[in-house]
C-alpha positions in Angstrom: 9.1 -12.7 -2.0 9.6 -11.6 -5.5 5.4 -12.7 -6.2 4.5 -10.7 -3.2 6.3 -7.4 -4.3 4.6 -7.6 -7.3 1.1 -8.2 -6.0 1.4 -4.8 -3.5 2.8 -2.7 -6.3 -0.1 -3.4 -8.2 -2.7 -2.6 -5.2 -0.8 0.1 -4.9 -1.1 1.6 -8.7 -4.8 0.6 -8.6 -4.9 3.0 -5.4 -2.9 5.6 -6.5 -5.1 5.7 -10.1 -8.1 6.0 -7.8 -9.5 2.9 -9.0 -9.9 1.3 -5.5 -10.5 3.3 -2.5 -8.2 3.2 0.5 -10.3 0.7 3.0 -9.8 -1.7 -0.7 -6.0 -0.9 -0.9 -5.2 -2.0 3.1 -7.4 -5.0 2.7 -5.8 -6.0 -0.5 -2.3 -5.1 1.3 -2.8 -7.4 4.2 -4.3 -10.0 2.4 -1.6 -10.1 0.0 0.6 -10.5 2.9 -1.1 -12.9 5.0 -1.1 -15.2 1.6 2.7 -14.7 1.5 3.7 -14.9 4.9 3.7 -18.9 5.3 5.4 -19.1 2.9 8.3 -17.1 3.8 11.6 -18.6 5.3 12.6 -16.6 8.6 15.8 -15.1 6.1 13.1 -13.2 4.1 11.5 -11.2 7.6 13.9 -8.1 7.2 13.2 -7.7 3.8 9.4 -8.5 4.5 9.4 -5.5 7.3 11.2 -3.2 4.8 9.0 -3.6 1.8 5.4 -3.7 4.4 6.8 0.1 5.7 7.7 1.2 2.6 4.1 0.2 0.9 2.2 1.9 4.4 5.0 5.1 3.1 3.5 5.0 -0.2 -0.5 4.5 0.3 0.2 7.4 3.6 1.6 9.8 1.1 -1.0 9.3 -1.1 -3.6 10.0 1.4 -1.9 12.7 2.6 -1.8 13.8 -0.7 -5.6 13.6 -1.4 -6.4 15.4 1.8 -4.3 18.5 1.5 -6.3 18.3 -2.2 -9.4 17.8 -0.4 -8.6 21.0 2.1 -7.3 23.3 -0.4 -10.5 22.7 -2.9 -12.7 22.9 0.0 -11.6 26.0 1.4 -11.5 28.2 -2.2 -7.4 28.0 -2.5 
């Protein structure tokens, strides 16, 4: 569990540093966890659910972020 934790954080830093876009960061993301899955024992699933919706927080915050950017340079603010 501890491998995969580490493996989305840093998908997720390269996507917040904008050095992969966001269709990269979900495939990396769900690779990441179909690699990890198997190996898994069924004690591990809670903490697997609350680390996937924490990462889909993070990279939804982030786009978030980037849009209300996006609308706010776009329209002259």
């Amino acid at each position: 569990m501890d491998t995969y934790k580490a493996e989305t954080r840093r998908i997720i830093r390269r996507f917040l540093r904008n050095r992969i876009d966001f269709p990269d960061c979900v495939v990396g993301l769900e690779a990441a966890l179909a690699k990890f899955v198997p190996e898994l024992g069924e004690d591990q699933m809670e903490s697997l659910r609350t680390h996937v919706l924490s990462n889909n927080d993070a990279v939804m915050q982030e786009m978030a972020r980037r849009t209300e950017s996006s609308y706010q340079t776009d329209s002259g603010f």
